[in-house]
C-alpha positions as YAML, in Angstrom:
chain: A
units: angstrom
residues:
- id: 1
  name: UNK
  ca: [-12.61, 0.68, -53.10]
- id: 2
  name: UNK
  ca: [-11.00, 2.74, -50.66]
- id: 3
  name: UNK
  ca: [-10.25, 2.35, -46.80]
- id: 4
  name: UNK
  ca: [-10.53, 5.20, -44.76]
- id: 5
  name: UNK
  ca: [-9.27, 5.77, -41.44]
- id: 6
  name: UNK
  ca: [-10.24, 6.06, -37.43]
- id: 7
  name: UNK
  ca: [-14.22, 5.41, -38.19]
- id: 8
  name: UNK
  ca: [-17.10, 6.11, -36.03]
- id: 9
  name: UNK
  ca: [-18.68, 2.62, -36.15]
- id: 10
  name: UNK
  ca: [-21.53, 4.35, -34.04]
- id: 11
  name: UNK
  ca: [-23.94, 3.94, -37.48]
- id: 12
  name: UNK
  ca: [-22.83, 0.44, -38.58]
- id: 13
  name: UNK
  ca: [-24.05, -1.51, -35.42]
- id: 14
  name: UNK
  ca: [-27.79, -1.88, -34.19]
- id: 15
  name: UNK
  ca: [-26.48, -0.64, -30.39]
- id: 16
  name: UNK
  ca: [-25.30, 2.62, -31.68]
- id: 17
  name: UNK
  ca: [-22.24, 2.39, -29.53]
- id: 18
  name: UNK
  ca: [-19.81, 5.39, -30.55]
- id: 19
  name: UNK
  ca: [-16.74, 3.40, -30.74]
- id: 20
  name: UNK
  ca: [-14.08, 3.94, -33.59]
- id: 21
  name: UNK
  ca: [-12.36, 1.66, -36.38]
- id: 22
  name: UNK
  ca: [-8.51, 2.68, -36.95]
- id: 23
  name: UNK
  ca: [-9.86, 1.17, -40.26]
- id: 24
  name: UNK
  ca: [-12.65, 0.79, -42.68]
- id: 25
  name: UNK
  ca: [-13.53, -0.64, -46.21]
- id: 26
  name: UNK
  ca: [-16.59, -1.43, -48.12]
- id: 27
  name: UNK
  ca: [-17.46, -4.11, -50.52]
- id: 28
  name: UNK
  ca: [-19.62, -3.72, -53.01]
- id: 29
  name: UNK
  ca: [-18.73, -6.31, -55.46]
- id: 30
  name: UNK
  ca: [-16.64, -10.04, -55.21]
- id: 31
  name: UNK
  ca: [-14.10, -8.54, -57.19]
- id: 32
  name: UNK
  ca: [-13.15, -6.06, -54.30]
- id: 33
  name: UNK
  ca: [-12.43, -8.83, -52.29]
- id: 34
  name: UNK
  ca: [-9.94, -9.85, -54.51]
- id: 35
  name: UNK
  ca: [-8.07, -6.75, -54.63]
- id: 36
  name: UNK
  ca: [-8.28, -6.78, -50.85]
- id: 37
  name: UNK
  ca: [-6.65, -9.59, -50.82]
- id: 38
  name: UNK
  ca: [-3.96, -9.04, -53.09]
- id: 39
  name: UNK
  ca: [-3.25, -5.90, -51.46]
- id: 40
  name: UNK
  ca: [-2.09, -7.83, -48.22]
- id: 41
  name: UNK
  ca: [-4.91, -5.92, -46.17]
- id: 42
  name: UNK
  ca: [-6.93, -9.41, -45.57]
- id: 43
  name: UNK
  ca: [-3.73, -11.10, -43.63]
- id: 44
  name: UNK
  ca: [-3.70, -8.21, -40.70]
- id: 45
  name: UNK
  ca: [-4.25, -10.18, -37.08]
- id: 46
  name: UNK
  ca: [-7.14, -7.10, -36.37]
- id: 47
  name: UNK
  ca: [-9.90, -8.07, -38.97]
- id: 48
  name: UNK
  ca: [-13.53, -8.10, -38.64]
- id: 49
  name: UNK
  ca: [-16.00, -8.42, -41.38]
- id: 50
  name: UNK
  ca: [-19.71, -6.87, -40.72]
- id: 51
  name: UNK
  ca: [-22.79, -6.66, -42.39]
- id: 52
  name: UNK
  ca: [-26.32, -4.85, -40.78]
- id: 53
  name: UNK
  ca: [-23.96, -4.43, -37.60]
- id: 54
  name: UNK
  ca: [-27.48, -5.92, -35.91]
- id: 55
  name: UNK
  ca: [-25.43, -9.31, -34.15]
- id: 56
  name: UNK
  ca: [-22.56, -7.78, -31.89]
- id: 57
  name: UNK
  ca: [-21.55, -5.20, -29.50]
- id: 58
  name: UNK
  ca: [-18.45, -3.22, -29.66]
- id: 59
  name: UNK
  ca: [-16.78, -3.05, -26.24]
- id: 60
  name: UNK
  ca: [-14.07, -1.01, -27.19]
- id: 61
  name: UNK
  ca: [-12.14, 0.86, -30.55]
- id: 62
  name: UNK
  ca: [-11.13, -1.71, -33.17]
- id: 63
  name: UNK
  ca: [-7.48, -1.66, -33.65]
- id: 64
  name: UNK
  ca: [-7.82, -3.41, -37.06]
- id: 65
  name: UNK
  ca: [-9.64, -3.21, -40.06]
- id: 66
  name: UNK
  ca: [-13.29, -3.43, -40.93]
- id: 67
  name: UNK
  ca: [-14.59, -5.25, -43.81]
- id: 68
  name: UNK
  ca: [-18.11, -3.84, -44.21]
- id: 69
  name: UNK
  ca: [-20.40, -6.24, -46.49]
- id: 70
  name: UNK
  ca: [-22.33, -4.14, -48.72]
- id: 71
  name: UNK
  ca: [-22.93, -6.53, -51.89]
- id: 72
  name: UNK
  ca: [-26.58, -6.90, -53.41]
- id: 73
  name: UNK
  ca: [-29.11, -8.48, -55.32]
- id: 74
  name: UNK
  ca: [-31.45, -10.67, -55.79]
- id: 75
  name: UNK
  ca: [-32.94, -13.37, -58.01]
- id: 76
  name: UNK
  ca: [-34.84, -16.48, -58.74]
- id: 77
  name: UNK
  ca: [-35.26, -19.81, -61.03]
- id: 78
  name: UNK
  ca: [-38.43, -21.32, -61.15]
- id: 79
  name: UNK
  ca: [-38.99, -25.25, -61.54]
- id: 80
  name: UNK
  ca: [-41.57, -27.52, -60.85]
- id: 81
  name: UNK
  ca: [-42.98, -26.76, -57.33]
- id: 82
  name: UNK
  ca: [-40.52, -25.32, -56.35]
- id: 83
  name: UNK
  ca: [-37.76, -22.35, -56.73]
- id: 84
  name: UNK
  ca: [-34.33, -21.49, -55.79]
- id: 85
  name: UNK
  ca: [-33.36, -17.82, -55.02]
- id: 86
  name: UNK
  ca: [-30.03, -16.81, -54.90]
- id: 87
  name: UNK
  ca: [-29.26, -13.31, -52.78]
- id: 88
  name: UNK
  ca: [-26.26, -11.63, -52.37]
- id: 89
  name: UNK
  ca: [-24.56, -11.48, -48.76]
- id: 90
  name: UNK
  ca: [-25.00, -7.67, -48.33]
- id: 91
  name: UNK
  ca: [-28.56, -7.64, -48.76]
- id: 92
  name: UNK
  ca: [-30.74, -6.20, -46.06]
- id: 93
  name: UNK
  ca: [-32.60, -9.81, -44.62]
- id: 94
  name: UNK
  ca: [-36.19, -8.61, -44.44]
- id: 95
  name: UNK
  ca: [-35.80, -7.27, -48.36]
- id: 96
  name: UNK
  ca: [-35.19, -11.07, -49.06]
- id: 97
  name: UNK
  ca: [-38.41, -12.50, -47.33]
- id: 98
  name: UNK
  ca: [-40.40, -9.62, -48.68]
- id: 99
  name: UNK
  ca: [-39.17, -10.44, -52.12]
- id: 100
  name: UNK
  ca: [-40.26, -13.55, -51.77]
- id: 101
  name: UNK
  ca: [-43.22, -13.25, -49.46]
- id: 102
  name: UNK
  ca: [-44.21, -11.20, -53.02]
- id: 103
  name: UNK
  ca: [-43.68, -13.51, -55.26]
- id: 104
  name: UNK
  ca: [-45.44, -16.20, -53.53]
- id: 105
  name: UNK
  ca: [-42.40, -18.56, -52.49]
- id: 106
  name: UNK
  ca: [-42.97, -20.00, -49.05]
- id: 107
  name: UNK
  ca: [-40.16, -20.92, -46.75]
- id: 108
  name: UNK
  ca: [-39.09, -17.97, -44.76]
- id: 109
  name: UNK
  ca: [-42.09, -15.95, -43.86]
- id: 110
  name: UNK
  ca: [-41.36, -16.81, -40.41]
- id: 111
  name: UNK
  ca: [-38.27, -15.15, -39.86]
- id: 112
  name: UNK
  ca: [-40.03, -12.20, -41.29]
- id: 113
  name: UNK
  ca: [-38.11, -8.50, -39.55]
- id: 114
  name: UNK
  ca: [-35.28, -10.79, -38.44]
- id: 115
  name: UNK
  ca: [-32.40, -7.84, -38.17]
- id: 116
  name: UNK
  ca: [-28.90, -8.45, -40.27]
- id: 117
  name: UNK
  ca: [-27.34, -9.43, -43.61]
- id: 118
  name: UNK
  ca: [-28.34, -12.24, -45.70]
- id: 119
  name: UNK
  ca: [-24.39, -13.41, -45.26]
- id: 120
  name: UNK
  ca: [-24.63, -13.54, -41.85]
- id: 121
  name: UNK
  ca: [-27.85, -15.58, -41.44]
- id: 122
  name: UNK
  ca: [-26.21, -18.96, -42.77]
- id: 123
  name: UNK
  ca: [-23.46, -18.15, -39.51]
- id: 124
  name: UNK
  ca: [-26.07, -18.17, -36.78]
- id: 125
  name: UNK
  ca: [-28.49, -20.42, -38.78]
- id: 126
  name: UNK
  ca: [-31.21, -17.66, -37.69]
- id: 127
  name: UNK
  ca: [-34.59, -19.18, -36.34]
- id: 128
  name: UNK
  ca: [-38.12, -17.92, -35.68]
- id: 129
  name: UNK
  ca: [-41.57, -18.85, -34.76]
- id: 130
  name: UNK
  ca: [-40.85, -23.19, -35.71]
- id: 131
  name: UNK
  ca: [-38.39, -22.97, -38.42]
- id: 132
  name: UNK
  ca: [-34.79, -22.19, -39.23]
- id: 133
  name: UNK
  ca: [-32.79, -21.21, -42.13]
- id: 134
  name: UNK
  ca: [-31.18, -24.71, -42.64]
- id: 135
  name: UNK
  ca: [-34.69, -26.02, -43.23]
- id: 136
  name: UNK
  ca: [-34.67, -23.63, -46.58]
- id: 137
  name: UNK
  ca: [-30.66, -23.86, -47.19]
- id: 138
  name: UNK
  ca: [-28.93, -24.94, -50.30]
- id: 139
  name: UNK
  ca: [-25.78, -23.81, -50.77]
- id: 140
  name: UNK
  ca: [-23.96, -20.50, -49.47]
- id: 141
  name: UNK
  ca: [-20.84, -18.93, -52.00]
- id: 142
  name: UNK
  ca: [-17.70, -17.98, -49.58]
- id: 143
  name: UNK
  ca: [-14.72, -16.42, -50.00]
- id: 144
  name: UNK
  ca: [-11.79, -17.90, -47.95]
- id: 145
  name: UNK
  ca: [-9.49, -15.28, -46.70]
- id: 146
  name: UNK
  ca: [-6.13, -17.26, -46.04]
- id: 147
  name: UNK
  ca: [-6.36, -18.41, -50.01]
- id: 148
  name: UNK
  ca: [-8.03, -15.51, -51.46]
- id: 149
  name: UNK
  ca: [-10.26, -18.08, -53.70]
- id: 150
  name: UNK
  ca: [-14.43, -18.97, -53.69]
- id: 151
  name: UNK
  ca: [-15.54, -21.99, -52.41]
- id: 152
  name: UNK
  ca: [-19.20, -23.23, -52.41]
- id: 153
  name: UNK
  ca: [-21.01, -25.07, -48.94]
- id: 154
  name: UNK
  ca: [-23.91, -27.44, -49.16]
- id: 155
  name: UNK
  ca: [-26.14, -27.69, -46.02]
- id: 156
  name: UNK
  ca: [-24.26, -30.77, -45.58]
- id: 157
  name: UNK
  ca: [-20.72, -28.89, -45.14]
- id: 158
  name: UNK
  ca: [-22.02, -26.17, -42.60]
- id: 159
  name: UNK
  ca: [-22.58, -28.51, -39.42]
- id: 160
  name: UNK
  ca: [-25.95, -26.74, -38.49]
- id: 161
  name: UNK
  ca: [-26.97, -26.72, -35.26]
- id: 162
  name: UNK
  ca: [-29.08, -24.36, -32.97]
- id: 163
  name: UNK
  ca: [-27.55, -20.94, -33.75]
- id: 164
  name: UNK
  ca: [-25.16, -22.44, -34.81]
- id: 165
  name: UNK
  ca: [-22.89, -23.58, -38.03]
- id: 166
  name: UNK
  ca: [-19.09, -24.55, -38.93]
- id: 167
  name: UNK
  ca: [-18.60, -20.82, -39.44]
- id: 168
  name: UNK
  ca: [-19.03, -20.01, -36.06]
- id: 169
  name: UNK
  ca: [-17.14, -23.01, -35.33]
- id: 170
  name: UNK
  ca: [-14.45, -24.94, -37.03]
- id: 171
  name: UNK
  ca: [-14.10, -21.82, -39.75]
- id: 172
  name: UNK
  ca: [-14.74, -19.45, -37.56]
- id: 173
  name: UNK
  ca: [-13.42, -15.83, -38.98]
- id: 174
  name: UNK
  ca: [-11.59, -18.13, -41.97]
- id: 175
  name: UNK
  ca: [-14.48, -17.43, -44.21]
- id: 176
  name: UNK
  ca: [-17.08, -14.46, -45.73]
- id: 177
  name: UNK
  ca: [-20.11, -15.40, -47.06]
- id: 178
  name: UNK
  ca: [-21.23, -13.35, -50.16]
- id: 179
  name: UNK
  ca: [-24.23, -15.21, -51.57]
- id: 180
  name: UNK
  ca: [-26.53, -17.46, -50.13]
- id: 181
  name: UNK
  ca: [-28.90, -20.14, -51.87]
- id: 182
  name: UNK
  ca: [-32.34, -20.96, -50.75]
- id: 183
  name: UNK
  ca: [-35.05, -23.44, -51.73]
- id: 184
  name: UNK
  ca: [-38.45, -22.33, -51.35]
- id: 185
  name: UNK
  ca: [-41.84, -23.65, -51.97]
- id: 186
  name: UNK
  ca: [-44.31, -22.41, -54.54]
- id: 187
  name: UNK
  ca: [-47.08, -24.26, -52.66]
- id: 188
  name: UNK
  ca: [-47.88, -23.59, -48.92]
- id: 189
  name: UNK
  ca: [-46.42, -25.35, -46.55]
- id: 190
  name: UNK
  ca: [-47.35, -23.07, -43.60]
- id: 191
  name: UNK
  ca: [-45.47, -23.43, -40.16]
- id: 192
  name: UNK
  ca: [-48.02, -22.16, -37.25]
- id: 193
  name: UNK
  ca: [-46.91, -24.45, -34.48]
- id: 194
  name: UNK
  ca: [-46.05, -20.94, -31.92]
- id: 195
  name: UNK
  ca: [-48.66, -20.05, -30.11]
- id: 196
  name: UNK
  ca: [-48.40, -16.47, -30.58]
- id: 197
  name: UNK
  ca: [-48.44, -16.86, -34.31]
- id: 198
  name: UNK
  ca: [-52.07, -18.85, -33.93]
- id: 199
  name: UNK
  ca: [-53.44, -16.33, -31.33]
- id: 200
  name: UNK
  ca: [-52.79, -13.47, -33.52]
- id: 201
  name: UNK
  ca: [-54.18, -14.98, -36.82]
- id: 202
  name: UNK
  ca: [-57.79, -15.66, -34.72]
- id: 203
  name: UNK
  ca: [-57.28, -12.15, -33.52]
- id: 204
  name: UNK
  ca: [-57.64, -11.41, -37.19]
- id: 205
  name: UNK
  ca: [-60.17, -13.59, -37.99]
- id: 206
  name: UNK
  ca: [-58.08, -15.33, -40.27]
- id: 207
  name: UNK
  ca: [-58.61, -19.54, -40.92]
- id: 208
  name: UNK
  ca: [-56.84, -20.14, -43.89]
- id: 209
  name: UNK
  ca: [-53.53, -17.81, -43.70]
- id: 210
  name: UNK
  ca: [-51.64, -17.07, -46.94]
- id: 211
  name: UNK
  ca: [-47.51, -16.60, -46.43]
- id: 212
  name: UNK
  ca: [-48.41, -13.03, -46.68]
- id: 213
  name: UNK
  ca: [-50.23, -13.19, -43.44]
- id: 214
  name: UNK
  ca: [-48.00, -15.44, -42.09]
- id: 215
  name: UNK
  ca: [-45.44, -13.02, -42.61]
- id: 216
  name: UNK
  ca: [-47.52, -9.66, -41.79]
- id: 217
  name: UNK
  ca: [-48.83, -11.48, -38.16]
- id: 218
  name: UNK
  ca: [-44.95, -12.26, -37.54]
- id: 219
  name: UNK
  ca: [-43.98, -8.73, -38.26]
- id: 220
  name: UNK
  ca: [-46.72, -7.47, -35.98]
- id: 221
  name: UNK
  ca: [-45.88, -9.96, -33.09]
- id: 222
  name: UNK
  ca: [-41.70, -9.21, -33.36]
- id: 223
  name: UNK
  ca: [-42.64, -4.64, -33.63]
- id: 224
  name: UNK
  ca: [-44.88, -5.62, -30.12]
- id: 225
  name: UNK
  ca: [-42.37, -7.25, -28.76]
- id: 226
  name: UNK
  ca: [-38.79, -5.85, -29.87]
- id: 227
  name: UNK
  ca: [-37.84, -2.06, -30.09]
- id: 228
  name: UNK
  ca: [-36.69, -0.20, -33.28]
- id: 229
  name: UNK
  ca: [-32.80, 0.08, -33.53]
- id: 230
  name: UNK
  ca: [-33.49, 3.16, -35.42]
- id: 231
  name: UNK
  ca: [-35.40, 4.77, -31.65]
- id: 232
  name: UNK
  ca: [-33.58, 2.89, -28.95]
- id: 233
  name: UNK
  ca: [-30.03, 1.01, -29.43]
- id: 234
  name: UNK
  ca: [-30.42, -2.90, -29.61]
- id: 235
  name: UNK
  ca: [-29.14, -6.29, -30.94]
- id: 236
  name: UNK
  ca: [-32.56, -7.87, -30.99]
- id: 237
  name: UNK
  ca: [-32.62, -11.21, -28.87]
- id: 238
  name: UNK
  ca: [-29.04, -10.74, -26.18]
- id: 239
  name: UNK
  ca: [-29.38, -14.36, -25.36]
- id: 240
  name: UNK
  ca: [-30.19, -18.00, -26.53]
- id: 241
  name: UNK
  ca: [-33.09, -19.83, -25.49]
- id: 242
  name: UNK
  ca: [-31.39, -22.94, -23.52]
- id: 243
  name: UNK
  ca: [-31.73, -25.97, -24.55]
- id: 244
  name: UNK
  ca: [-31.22, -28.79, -21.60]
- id: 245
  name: UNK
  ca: [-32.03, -32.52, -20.81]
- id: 246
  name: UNK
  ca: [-35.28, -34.25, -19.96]
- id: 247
  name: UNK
  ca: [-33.71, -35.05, -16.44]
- id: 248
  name: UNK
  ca: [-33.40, -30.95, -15.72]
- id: 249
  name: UNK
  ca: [-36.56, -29.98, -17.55]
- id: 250
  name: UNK
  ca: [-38.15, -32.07, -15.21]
- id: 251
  name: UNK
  ca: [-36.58, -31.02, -12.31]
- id: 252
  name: UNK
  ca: [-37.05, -27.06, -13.19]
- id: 253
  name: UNK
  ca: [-41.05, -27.84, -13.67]
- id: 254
  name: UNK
  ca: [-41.65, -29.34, -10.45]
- id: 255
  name: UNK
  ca: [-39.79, -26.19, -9.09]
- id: 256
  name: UNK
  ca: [-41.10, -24.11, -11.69]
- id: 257
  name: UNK
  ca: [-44.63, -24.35, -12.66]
- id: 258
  name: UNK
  ca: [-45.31, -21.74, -15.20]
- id: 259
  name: UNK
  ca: [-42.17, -22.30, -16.56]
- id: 260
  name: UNK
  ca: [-42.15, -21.64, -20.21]
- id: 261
  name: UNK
  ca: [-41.13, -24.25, -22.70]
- id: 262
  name: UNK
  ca: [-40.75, -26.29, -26.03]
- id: 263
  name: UNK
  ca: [-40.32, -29.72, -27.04]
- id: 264
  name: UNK
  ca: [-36.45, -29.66, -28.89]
- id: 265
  name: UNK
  ca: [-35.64, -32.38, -30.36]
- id: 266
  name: UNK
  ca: [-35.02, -36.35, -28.83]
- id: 267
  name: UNK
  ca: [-35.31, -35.99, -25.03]
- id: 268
  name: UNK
  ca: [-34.90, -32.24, -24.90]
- id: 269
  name: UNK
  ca: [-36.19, -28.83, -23.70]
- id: 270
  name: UNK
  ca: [-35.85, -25.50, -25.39]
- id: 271
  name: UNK
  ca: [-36.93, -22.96, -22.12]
- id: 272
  name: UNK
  ca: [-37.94, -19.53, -22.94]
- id: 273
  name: UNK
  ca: [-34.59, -17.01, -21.84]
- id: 274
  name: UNK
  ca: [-36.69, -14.41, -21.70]
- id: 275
  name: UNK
  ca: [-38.98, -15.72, -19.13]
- id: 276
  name: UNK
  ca: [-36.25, -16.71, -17.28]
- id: 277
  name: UNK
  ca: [-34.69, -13.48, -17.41]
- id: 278
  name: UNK
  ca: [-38.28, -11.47, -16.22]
- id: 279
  name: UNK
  ca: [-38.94, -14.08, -13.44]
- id: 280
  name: UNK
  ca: [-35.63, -12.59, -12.05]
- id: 281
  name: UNK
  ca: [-36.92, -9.08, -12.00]
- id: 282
  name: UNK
  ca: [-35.43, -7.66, -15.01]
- id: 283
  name: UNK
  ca: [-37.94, -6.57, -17.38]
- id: 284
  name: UNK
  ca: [-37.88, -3.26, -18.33]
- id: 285
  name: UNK
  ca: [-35.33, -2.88, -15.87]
- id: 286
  name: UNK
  ca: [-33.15, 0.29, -16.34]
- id: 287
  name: UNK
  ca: [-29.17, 0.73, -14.74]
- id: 288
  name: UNK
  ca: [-27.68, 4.10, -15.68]
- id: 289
  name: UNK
  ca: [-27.96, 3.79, -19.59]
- id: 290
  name: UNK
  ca: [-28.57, 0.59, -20.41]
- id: 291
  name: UNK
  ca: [-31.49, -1.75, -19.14]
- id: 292
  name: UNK
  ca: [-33.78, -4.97, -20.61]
- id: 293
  name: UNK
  ca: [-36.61, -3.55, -22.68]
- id: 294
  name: UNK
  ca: [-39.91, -3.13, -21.57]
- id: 295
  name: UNK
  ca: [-41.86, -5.55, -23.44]
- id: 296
  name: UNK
  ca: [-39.25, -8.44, -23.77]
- id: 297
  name: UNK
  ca: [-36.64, -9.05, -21.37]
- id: 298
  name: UNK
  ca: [-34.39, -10.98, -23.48]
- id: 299
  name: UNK
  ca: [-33.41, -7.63, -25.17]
- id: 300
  name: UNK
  ca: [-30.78, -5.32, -24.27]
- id: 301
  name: UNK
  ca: [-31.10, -1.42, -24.66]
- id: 302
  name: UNK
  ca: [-29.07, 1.12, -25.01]
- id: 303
  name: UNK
  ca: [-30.99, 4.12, -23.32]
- id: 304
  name: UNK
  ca: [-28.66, 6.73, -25.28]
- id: 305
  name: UNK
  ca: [-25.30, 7.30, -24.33]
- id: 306
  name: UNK
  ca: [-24.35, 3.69, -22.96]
- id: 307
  name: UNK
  ca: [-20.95, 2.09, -23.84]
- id: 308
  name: UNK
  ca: [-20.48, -1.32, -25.00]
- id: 309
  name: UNK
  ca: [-18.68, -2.12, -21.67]
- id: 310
  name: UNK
  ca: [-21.80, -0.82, -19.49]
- id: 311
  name: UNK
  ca: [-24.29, -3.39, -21.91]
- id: 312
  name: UNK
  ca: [-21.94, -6.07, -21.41]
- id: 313
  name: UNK
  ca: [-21.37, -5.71, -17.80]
- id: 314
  name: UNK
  ca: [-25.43, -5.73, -17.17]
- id: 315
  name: UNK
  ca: [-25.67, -9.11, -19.62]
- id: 316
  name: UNK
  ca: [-22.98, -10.45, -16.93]
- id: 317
  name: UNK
  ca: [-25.52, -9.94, -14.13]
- id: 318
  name: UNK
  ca: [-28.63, -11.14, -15.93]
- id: 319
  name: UNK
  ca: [-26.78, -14.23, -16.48]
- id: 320
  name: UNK
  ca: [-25.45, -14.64, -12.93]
- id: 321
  name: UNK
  ca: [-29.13, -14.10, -11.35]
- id: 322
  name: UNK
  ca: [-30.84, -16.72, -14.00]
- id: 323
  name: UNK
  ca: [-27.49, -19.11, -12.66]
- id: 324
  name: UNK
  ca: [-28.68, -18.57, -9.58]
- id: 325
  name: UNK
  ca: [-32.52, -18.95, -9.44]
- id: 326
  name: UNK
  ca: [-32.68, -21.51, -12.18]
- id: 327
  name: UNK
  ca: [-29.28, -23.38, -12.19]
- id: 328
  name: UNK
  ca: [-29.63, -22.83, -16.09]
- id: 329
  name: UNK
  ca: [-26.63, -21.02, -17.79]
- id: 330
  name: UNK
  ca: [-27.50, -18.41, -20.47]
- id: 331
  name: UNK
  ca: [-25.09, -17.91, -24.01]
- id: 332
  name: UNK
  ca: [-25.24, -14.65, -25.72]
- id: 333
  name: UNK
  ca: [-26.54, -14.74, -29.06]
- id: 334
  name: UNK
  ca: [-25.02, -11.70, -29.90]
- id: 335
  name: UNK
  ca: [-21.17, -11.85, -30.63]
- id: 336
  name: UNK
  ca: [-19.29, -9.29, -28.19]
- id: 337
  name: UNK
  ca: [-16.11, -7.83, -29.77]
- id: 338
  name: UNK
  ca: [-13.15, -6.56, -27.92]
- id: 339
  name: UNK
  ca: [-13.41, -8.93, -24.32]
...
């Protein structure tokens, strides 16, 4: 384990924004936590722990230290009907639905090419085409940085929500996730409620999917839809899809015909952001380097040489003009460091 010093972070987030770390350390096993702990390095003020880099912009240097996740592996025990995989926080997402897309295990094949770290997922509860990872979730293995010691969370303890869990929350930045516990299904239980995910399976001719399919039609719909961090700087989805009452869904569709939408939850509305966003002119919209991206305006580009503060400043406006054609006030998915 060693930290070096004054980092490029411009590889280790999905934006490639060239901004610099005055520090930088990665983990590769549990045991280097530890011995960042008892070095004193974990009780800095400055501390930021990252995984795929694919859920935040850098607005700015970071005048502190940077935990990078890098721990991996994956495995599995089988029981009746069912098993329960156990991956390590540092591994890539999409390896962990492919490993079990292979296997068989059913669960997660729709939040097949979701971007980021298995450790991060339980944070933001990531969601997909219908289904969530709390409707798959276990346990999670943290390691809790004012004590230095492992605790274990059951679904129960992590308050999820919609992108949302007590680690954004009540623990925010207290904890680090390092392994994560899933239940899956060795029988399918197939989730095709979105649209998109039916229209592309009788594209393909295909009546009975397998969670292969499943999976592969996801991964086609998400590549027509999102760009490739590794072409054109993003973060995936900028905002949330708002959720609000029965009394203002109603209100927006008699204003808003077309308006897209889905039932969420008792007497409320999940509406589409990134309709929202290209009824207010901003698809594929470009301002000096950044812009929204051609096929999906509820991602954020970086058109080469764009700063964090330039992407922030255009999410700013986005959510000012949807304010003021909609009344309906978009959150940022992605976590913005340095504001």
């Amino acid at each position: 384990m060693n930290i070096v010093k004054q980092v490029s972070l411009k590889t280790y987030n999905t934006f490639g924004v060239d901004v610099k770390a005055e520090q930088l350390v990665h983990i590769e096993h549990e045991k280097d936590l530890t011995q960042l702990y008892d070095t004193g390095a974990l009780h800095r003020d400055k501390l930021l722990f990252i995984g795929g880099g694919s859920n935040m912009l850098f607005v700015r240097d970071y005048d502190g230290l940077i935990v990078h996740m890098a721990i991996k592996g994956i495995k599995h025990r089988e029981r009746a009907g069912a098993v329960e995989v156990q991956a390590a926080g540092g591994e890539v997402w999409h390896h962990l639905v492919r490993y079990c897309v292979d296997r068989g295990f059913g669960g997660i094949e729709n939040l097949s090419l979701i971007p980021g770290t298995v450790g991060a997922a339980p944070v933001q509860n990531i969601g997909a085409y219908g289904v969530e990872l709390q409707d798959v979730f276990l346990s999670c293995r943290a390691f809790e940085l004012a004590t230095g010691t492992f605790k274990t969370f059951y679904k129960e303890d992590c308050q999820f929500g919609y992108r949302e869990s007590i680690f954004k929350g009540a623990l925010k930045g207290k904890y680090i996730i390092t392994e994560v516990n899933l239940l899956l299904s060795k029988q399918s239980k197939l989730n095709t409620t979105y649209g998109a995910i039916n229209e592309e399976l009788n594209r393909r001719g295909i009546a009975q999917p397998t969670i292969k399919e499943i999976s592969e039609v996801v991964s086609s719909i998400r590549q027509s839809k999102l760009p490739d961090p590794s072409t054109i700087g993003n973060a995936g989805s900028f905002f949330k899809n708002p959720v609000v009452s029965e009394d203002t869904f109603r209100t927006l569709v008699s204003d808003f015909v077309d308006i897209v939408y889905y039932p969420f939850g008792l007497n409320q509305y999940k509406l589409a952001a990134g309709w929202l966003i290209e009824q207010c002119g901003w698809k594929g919209k470009v301002v000096g380097n950044v812009g929204t991206w051609k096929n999906q305006a509820l991602v954020l580009v970086n058109h080469g040489n764009a700063t964090g503060l330039e992407i922030y400043k255009l999410s700013e406006t986005i959510i000012e003009s949807v304010k003021k054609r909609f009344g309906v006030c978009l959150e940022r998915e992605v976590n913005v460091i340095g504001v």
